[in-house]
C-alpha positions as CSV (number, residue, x, y, z in Angstrom):
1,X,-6.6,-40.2,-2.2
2,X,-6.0,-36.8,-3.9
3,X,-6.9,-34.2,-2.2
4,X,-9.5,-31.4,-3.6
5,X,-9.8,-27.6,-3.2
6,X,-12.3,-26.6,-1.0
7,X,-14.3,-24.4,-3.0
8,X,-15.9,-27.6,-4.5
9,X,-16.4,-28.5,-1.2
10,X,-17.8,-25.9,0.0
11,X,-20.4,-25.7,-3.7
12,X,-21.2,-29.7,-3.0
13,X,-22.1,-28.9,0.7
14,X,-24.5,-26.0,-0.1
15,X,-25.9,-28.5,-3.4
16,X,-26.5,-31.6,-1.2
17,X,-28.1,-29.3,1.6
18,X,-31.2,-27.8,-0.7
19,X,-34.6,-29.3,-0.7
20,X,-34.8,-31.7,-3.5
21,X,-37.5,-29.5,-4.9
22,X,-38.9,-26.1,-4.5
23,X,-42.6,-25.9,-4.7
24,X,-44.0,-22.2,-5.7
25,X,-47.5,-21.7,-6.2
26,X,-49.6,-20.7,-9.0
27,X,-51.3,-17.6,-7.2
28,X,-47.7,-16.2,-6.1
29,X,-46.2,-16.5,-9.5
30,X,-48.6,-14.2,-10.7
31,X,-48.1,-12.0,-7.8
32,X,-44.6,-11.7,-8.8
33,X,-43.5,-8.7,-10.6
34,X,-41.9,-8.8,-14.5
35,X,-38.8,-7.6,-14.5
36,X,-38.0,-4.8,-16.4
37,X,-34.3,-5.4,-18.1
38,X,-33.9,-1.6,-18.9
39,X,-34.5,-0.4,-15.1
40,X,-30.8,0.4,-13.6
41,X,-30.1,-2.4,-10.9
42,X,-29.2,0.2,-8.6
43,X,-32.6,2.1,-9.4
44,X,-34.3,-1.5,-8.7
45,X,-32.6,-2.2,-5.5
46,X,-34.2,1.4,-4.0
47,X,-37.5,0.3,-5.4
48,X,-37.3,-3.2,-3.5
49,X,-35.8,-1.6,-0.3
50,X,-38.4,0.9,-0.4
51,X,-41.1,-1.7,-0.9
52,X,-39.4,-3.9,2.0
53,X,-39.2,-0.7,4.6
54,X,-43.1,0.4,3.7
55,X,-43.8,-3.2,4.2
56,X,-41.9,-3.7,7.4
57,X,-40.9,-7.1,5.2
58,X,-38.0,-8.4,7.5
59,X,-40.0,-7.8,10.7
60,X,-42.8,-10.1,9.5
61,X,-40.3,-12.5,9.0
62,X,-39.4,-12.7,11.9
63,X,-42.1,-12.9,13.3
64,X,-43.3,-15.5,11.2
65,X,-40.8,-17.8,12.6
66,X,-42.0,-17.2,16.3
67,X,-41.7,-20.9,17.7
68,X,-39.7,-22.1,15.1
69,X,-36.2,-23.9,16.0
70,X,-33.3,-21.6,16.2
71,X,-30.4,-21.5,14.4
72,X,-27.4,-20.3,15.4
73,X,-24.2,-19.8,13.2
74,X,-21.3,-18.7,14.9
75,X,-18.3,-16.6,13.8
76,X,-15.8,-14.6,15.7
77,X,-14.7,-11.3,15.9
78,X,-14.8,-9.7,12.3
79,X,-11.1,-8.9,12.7
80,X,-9.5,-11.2,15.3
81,X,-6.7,-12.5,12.8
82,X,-5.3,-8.5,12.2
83,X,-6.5,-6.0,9.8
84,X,-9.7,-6.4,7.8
85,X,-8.7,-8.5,4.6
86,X,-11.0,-10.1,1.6
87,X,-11.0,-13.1,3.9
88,X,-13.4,-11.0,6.5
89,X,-15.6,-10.5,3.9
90,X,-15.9,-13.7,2.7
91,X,-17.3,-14.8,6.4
92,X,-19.8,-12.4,6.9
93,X,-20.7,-13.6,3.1
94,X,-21.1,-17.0,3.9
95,X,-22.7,-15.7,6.8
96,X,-25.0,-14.2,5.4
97,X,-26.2,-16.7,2.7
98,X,-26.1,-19.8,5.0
99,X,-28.7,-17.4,7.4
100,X,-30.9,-17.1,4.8
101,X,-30.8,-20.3,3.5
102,X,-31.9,-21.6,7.2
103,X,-34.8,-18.3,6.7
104,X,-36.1,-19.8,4.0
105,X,-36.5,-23.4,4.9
106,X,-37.8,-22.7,8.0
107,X,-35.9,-21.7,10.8
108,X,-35.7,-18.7,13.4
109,X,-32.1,-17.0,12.6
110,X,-31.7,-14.4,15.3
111,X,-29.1,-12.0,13.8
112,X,-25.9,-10.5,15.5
113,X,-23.0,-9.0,14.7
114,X,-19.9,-10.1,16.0
């Protein structure tokens, strides 16, 4: 058997692990703001984190999810192998994504560092 990089591993693992359809609403899509192509990304990313803060957004979230089942993803010490590299960075990527992945279909994903 021939043996495969793990990057397509790693794509087909995240692929085979999303809900085979994602149902959003009628009433939210008109909720949802156009986005204007011209506004500077990093002017757009202050707007949203504003919005978020004023909102108390990620707090809600959380709260939502009171009751929920827990998921845990554990990692080690950022730099347990020696100096930081691109390879730390690439964990608390994954880390990261996979949390909010869990977030989003349904899960309570208690945050820590470390």
């Amino acid at each position: 058997m021939k043996s495969r990089p793990l990057g397509g591993g790693i794509f087909l693992f995240f692929y085979l692990a999303l809900p085979p359809t994602i149902h959003v609403d009628e009433e939210r899509m008109e909720r949802m703001r156009k986005v204007d192509v011209k506004e500077k990304a990093r002017v757009r990313e202050l707007r949203v984190l504003n919005q978020w803060k004023q909102n108390d957004t990620f707090q809600k979230s959380m709260e939502n999810r009171k009751g929920k089942p827990n998921f845990v993803f554990y990692e080690g010490p950022p730099t347990a192998n020696g100096k930081p590299h691109i390879g730390h960075v690439l964990g608390r990527v994954i880390k990261d994504f996979v949390g909010r992945y869990k977030t989003m279909t349904g899960y309570r994903v208690v945050r820590k560092a470390g």
